[in-house]
C-alpha positions as CSV (number, residue, x, y, z in Angstrom):
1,X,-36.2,-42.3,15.7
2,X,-39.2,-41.9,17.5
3,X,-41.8,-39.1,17.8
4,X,-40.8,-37.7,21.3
5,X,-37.1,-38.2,20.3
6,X,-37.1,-35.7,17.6
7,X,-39.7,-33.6,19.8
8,X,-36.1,-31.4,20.4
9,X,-35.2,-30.4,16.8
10,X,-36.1,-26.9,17.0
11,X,-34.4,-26.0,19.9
12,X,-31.6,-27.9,19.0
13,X,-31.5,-25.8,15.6
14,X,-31.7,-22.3,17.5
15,X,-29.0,-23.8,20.0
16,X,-26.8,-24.5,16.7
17,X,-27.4,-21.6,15.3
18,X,-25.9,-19.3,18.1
19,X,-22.7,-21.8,18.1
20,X,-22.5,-21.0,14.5
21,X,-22.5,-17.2,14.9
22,X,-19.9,-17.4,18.0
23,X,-17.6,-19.5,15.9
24,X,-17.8,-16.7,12.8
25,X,-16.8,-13.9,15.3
26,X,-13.6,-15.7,16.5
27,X,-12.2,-16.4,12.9
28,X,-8.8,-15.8,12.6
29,X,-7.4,-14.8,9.2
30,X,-4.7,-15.4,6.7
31,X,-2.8,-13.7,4.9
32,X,-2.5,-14.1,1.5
33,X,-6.0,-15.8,0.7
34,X,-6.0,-16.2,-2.7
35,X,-8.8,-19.1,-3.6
36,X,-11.1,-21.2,-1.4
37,X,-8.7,-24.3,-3.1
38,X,-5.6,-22.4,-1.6
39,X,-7.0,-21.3,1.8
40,X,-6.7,-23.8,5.3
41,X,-8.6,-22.2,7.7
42,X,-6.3,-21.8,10.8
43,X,-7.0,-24.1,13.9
44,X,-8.3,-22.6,17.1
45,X,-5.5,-21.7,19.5
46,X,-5.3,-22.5,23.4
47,X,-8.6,-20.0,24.2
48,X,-10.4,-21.8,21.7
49,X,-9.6,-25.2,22.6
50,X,-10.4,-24.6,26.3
51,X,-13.8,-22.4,25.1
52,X,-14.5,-26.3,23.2
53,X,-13.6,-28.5,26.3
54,X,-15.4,-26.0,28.6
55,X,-18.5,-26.4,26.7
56,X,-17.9,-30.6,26.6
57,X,-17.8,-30.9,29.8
58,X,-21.4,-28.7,30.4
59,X,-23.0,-30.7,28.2
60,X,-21.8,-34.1,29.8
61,X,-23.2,-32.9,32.9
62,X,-26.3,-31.3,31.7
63,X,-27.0,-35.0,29.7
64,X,-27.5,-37.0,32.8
65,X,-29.8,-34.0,34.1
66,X,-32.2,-34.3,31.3
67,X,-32.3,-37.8,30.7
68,X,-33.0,-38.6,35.1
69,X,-36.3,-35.5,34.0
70,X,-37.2,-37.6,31.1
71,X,-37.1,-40.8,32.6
72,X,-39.0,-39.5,35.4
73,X,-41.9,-38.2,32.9
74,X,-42.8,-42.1,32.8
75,X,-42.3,-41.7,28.7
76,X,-39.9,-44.5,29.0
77,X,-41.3,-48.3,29.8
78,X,-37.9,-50.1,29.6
79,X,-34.8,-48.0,30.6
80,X,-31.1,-49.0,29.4
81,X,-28.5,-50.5,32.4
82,X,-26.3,-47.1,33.9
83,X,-23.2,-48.7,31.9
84,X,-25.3,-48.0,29.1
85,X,-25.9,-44.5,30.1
86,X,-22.3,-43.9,30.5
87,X,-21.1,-45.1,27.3
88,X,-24.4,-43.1,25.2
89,X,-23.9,-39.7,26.9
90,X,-19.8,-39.9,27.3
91,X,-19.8,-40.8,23.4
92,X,-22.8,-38.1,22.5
93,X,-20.8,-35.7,24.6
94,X,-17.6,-35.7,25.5
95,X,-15.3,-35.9,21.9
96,X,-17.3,-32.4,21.4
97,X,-13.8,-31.1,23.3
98,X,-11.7,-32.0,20.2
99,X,-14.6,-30.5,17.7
100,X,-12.5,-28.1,16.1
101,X,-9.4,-29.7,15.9
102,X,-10.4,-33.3,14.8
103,X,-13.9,-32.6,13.5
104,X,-14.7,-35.9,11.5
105,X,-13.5,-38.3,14.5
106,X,-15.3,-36.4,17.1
107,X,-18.5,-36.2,14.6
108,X,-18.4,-40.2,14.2
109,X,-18.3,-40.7,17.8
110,X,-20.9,-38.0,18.9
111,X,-23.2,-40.2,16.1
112,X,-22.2,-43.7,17.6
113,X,-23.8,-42.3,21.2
114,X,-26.4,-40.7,19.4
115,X,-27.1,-44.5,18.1
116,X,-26.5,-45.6,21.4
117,X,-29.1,-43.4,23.2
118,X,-32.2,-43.5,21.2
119,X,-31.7,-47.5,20.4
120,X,-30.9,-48.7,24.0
121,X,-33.4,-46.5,25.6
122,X,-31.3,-43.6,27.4
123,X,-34.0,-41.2,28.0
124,X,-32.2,-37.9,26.7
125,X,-34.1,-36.2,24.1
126,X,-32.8,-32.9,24.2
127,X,-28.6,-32.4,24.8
128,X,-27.7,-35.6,22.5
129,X,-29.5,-34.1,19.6
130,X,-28.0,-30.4,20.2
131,X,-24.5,-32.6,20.4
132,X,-24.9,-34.3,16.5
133,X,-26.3,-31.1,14.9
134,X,-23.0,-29.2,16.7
135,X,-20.6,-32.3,15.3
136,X,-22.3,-32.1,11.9
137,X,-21.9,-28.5,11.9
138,X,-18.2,-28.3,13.2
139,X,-17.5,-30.5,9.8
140,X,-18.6,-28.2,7.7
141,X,-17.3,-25.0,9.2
142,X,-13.7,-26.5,10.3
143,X,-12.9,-29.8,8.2
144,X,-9.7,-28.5,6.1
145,X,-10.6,-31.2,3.5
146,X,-13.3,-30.2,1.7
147,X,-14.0,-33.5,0.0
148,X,-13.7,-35.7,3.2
149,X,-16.2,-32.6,4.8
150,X,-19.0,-33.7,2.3
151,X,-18.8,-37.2,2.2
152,X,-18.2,-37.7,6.3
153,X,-21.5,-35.8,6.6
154,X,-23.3,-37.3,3.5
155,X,-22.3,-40.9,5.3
156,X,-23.6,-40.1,8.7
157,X,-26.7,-38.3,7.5
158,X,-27.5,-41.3,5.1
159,X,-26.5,-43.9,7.8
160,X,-29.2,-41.6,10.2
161,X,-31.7,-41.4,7.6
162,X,-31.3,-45.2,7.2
163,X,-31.6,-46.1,10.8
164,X,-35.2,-44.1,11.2
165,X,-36.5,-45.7,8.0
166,X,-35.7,-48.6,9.3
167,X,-37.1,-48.0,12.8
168,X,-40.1,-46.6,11.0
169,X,-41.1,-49.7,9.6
170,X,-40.5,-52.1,12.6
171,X,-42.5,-50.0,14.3
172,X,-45.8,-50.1,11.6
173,X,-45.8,-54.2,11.7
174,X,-45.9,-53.9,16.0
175,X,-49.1,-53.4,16.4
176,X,-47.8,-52.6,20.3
177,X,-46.2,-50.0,19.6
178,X,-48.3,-46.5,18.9
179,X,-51.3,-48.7,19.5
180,X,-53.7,-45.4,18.6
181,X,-52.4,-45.1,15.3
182,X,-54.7,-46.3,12.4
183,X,-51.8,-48.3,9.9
184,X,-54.0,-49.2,6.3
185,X,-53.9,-47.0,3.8
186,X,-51.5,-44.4,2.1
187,X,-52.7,-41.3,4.1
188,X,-53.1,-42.8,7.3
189,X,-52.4,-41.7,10.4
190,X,-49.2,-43.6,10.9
191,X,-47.9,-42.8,7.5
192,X,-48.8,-39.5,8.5
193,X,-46.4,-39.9,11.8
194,X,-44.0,-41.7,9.4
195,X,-43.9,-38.7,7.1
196,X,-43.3,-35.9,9.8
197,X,-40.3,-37.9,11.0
198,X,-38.7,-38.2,7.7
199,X,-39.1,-34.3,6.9
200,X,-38.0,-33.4,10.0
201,X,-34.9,-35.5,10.0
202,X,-34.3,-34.0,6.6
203,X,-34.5,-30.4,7.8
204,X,-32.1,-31.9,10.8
205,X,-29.3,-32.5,8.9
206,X,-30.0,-30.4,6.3
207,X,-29.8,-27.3,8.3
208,X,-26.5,-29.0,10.2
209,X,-25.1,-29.3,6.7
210,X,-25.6,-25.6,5.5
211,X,-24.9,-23.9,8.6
212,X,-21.6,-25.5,8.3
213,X,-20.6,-24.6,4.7
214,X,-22.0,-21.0,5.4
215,X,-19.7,-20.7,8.5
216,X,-16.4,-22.0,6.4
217,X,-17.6,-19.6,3.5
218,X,-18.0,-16.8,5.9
219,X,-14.7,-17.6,7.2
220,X,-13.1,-18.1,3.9
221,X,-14.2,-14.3,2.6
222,X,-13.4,-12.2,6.4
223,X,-9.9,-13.8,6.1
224,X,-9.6,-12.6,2.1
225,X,-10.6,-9.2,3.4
226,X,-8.4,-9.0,6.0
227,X,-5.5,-10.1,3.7
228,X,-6.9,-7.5,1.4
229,X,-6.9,-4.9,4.6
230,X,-3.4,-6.0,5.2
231,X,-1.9,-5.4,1.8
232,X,-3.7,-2.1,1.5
233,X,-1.9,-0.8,4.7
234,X,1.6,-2.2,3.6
235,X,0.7,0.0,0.5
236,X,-0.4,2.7,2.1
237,X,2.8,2.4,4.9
238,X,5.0,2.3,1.6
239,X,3.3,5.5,0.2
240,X,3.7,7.3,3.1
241,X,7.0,5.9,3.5
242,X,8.1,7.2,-0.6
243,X,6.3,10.2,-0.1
244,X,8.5,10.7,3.0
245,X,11.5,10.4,1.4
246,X,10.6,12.3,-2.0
247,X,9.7,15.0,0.7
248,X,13.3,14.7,2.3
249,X,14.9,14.9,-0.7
250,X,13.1,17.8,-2.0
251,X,14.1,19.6,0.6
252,X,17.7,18.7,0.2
253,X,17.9,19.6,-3.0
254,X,16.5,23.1,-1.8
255,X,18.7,23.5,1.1
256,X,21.7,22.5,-1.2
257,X,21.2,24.9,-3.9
258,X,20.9,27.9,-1.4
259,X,23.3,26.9,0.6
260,X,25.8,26.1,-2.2
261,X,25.4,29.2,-4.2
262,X,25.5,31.6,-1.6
263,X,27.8,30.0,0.7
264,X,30.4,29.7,-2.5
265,X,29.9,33.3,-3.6
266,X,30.8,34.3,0.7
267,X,34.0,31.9,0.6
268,X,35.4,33.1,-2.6
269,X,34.8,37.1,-1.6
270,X,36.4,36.3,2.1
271,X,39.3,35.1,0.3
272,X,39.3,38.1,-1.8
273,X,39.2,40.7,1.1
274,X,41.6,38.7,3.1
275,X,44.2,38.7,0.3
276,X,43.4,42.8,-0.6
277,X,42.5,43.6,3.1
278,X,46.4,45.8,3.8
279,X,47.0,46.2,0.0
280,X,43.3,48.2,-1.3
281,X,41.3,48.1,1.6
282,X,38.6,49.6,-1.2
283,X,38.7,46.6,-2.8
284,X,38.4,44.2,0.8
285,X,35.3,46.5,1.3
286,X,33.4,45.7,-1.5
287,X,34.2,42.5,-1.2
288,X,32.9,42.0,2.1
289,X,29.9,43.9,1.0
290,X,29.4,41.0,-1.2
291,X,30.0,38.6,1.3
292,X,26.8,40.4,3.3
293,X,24.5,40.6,0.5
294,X,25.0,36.9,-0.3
295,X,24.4,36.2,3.4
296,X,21.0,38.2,3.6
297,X,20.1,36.4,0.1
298,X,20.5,32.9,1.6
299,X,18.9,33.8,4.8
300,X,16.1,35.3,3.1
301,X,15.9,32.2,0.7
302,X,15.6,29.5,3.7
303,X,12.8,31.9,5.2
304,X,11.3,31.5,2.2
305,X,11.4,27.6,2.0
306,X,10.7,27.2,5.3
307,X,7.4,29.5,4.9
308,X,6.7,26.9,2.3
309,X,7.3,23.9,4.0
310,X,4.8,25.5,7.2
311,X,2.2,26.6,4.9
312,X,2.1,24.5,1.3
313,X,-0.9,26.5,0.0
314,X,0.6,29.4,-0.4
315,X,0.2,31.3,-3.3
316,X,2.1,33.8,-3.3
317,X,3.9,34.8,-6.7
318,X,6.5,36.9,-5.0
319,X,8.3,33.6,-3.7
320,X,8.5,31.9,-7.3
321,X,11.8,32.1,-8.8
322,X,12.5,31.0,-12.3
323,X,13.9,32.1,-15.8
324,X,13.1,35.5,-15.4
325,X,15.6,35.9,-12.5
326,X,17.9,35.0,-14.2
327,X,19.5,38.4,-14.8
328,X,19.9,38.4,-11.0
329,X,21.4,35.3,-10.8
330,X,24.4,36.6,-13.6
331,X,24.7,40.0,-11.6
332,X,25.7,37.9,-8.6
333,X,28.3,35.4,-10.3
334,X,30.0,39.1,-11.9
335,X,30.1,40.4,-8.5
336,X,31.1,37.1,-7.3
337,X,34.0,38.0,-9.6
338,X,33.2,35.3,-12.3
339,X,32.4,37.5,-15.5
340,X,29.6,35.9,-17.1
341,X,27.2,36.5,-19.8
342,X,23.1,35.9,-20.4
343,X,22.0,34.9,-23.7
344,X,18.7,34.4,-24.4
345,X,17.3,32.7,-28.5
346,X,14.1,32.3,-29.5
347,X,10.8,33.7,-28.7
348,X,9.8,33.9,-25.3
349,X,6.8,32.2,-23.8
350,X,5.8,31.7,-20.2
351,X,6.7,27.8,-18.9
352,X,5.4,26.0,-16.4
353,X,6.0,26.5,-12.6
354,X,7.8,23.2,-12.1
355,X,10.0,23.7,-15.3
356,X,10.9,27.4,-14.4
357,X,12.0,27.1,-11.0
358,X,14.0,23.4,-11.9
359,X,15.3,25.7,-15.1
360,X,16.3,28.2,-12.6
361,X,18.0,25.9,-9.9
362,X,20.0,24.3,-13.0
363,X,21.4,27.6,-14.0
364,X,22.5,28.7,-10.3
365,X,24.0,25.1,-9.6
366,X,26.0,25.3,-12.7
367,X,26.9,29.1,-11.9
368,X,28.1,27.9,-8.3
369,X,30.4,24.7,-9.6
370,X,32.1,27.4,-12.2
371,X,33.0,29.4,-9.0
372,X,33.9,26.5,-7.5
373,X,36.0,24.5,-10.0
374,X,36.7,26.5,-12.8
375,X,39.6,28.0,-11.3
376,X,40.6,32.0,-11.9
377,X,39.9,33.9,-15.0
378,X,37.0,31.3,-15.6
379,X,34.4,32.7,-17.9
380,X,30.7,31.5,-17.8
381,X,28.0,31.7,-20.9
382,X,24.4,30.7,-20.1
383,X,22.3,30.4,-23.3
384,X,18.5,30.0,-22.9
385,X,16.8,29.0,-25.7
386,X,13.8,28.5,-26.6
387,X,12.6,25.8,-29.1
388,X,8.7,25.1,-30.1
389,X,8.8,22.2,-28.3
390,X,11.7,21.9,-25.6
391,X,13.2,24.7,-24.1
392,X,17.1,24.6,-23.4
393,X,19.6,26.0,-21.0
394,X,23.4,25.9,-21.3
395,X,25.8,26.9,-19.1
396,X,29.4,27.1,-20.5
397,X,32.9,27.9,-18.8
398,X,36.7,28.1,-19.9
399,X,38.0,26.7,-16.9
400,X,41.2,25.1,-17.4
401,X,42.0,24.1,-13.9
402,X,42.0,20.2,-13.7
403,X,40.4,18.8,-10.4
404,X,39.6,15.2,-8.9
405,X,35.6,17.0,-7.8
406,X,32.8,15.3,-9.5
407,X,32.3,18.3,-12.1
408,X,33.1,15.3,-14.7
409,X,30.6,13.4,-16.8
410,X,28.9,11.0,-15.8
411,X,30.0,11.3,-11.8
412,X,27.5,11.3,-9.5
413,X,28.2,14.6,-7.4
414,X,25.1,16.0,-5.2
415,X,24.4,19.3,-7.8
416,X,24.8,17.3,-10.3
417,X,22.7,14.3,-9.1
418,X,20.1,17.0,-7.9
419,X,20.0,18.8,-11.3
420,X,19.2,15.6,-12.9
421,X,16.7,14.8,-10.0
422,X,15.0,18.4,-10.5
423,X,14.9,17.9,-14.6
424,X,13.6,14.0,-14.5
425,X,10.5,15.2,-12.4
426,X,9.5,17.1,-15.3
427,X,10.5,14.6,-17.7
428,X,13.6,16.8,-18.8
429,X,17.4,15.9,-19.2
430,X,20.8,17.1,-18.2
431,X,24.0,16.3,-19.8
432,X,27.2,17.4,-18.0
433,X,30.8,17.0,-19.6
434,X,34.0,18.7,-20.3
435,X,34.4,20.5,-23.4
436,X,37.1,19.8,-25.8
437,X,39.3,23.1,-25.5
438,X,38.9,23.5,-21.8
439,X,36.3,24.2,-19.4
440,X,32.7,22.4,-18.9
441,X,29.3,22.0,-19.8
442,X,26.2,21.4,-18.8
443,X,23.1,21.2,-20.8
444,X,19.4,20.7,-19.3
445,X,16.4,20.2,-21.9
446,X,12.7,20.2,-21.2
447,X,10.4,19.0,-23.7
448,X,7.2,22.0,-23.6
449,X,4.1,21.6,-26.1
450,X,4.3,23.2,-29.3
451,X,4.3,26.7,-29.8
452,X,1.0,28.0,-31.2
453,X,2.5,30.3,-33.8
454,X,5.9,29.8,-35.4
455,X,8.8,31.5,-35.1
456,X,12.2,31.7,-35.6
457,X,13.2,30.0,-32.1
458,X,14.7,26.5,-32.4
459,X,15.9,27.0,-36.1
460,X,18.8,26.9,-38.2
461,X,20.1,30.3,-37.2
462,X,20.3,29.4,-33.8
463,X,22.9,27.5,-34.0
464,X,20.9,23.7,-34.5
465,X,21.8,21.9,-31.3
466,X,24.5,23.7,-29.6
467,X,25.5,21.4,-26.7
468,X,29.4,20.4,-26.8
469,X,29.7,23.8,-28.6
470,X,32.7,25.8,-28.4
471,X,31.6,29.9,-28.8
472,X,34.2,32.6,-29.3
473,X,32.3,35.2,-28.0
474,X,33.7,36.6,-24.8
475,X,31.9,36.9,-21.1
476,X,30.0,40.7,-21.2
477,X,30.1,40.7,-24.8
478,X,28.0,40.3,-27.6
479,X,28.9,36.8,-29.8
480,X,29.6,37.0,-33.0
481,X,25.9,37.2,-34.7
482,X,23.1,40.0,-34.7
483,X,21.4,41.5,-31.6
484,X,22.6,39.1,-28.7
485,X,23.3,41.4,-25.5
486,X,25.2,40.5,-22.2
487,X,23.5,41.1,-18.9
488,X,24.7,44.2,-17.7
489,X,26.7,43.6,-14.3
490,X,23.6,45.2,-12.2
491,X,20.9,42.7,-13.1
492,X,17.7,43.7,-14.8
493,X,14.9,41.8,-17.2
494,X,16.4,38.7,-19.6
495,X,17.8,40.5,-22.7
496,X,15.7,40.9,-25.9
497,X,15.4,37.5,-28.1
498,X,18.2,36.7,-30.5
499,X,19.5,34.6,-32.8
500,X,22.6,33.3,-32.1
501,X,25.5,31.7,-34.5
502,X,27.7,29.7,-33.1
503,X,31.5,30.6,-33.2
């Protein structure tokens, strides 16, 4: 390669460089990237391919441009034949259109007119040069095989370097050519002119090869982050998504427990007055006195969770219900006309919010399915106990009436799929099943941490475990055992603690 043929490098290195940053910006990713071994970087589309051709055919005209300015610099004695031209510059230029999809074909043709143009004596010093450093490049940034990557540019650059030592040396026994250059000894001027043309063929190719590898590596890591980006939004879509839905079901479960209770309690008090409306009209009266009091409550209830829903930081205490309204919740299933009994054991501690209000929920759930299934002269028993490490709640009936609704054990109706929803988010149980002499029960645990002192709560005398239990003691009375009280018909505070032995 001569002197004024590699006068170009620098420019043509700039000029590469640019290509190399407007190829990086249109990479197109993949999903999925899991290795550089794994990854195929994906192949320009129809934009790209025309963007390649587009930029072919400048070059192919520019060529001829530069090389008629050259030759007319007078730099060049002999000048190739025009067929000569033609074949150099179409070769150097023209399979640049196919760069990206066939890079190490369009490479080894760009080199053949390189060859062409500096050994025939086509006077273009400039565009061919830009066209081999762009080939070269386009290997390494686009080849899919690695391996034939390295080696196709290893064998052209070699093949290059080969060619201008070879030149190098033809030219230092012709004393006609570069007939000012001194040729004996090591550091003379031609060695000199001999060195510069190695180095700067090195830096050539050199900078052709890494330019390359640092475009497919720069490639290879946006597409890993954009597979990254994509998983992190499917995760993030399918947070949103569960969070959604634990949302809709929370509110469900809310809407059904208001709605059931109260909605129950006014059915089974309509019926009442209707039957007792000509008969005691008294009776009807109170009954549909009932019937308004449960419709306020419910009303007053969905106000209250939709305030909740509207405005999730609020604080206020006045809207928590939990074990401590219980009382309440027994006054309404005796008006309801369902005599049932509170019984609380153990030594009363405060519980958490979560537990309370599912505790709570449980309790009026199991209140409204007596009501609803038990059939008349049902009796209910809810037992709260609790334990130094779990605290209990069992609701008991004598039901005898036999239905096909999922009251039974093991069915999957929606109170009692939503008490075991509102237990397992607090890592508690439910157990729901018919009793052997008649009626149902339902048992919800919560495991709590230990108490800090003892007590007598969760011992023998309070009857061990107590679920399946059968007790004798009758709705509004005291069972048989020392201090347990009923909740009086009109509500009030839980009853003192007592132990409890089971009939």
């Amino acid at each position: 390669m001569s002197e004024t043929g590699t006068a170009g490098t620098a420019a043509t290195a700039d000029t590469a460089a640019g290509a190399a940053t407007s190829d990086t910006a249109g990479i197109a990713s993949a999903v999925g990237v899991s290795g550089s071994a794994e990854w195929r970087r994906p192949k320009p589309g129809a934009a790209g391919l025309r963007s390649d051709v587009g930029i072919a055919i400048l070059l192919a005209i520019a060529s001829p441009v530069t090389a008629l300015l050259y030759h007319r610099t007078g730099l060049y004695e002999e000048v190739a034949p025009p067929w000569v031209w033609v074949l150099g510059l179409g070769l150097g230029t023209l399979p640049l259109a196919l760069r990206r999809r066939f890079p190490v074909p369009a490479a080894i043709l760009v080199s053949i007119g390189f060859f062409i143009c500096n050994q025939f004596g086509v006077p273009d010093l400039l565009v061919v040069q830009i066209c081999l450093f762009t080939a070269l490049y386009t290997i390494g940034a686009w080849e899919q095989n690695r391996r034939l990557a390295f080696w196709s540019r290893f064998g052209i650059t070699a093949a290059m370097l080969i060619w201008v030592v070879l030149n190098l040396i033809v030219s230092s026994s012709d004393e006609t050519l570069f007939p000012g250059l001194p040729r004996t000894g090591i550091f003379s001027a031609f060695a000199t002119f001999a060195a510069i043309q190695i180095i700067t063929n090195l830096v050539y190719f050199g900078g052709a090869f890494l330019f390359g590898e640092r475009a497919w590596r720069t490639a290879r890591l946006m597409a890993r982050l954009e597979a990254q980006g994509h998983e992190l939004e499917l995760e993030r879509q399918t947070s949103a998504d569960q969070a959604v839905a634990l949302d809709r079901i929370a509110i469900a479960r809310e809407l059904h427990d208001v709605v059931a209770h109260h909605v129950s309690v006014m059915g089974i008090q309509a019926a009442a007055a209707r039957r007792s409306l000509e008969r005691s009209p008294g009776r009807a009266a109170e009954a549909l006195e009932i019937v308004e009091e449960s419709a306020h409550s419910a009303v007053t209830e969905l106000r209250r969770l939709v305030h909740t829903l509207r405005e999730p930081a609020s604080d206020d205490p006045s809207s928590t219900i939990g074990v401590a309204q219980l009382s309440a919740l027994i006054a309404d299933s005796q008006r309801a006309g369902t005599p049932t009994t509170l019984i609380v054991v153990g030594e009363q501690r405060p519980l958490p919010l979560l537990v309370d209000v599912a505790l709570y929920r449980v309790v009026q759930e199991a209140l409204t399915n007596v009501r609803k299934h038990a059939g008349r002269g049902a009796e209910a028993t809810v037992r709260l106990r609790f334990r130094d490490a779990e605290v209990e709640v069992e609701v008991a009936d004598t039901g005898t009436r036999q239905t096909l609704s999922p009251r039974g054990a093991g069915s999957g109706g929606h109170g009692l799929r939503g008490m075991r929803e509102r237990l397992g988010t607090v890592g508690g149980s439910l157990r729901a099943e018919r009793r052997e002499r008649g009626g149902f029960l339902v048992v919800a645990r919560v495991p709590l941490a230990p108490a800090r002192h003892g007590g007598s709560a969760g011992g023998p005398d309070d009857g061990g475990s107590a679920v399946g239990s059968d007790d004798g003691g009758g709705p509004g009375t005291s069972p048989t055992g020392t201090g347990a009280r009923a909740t009086p018909p009109g509500g009030g505070p839980l009853p003192a603690p007592s132990s409890e032995v089971p009939a």
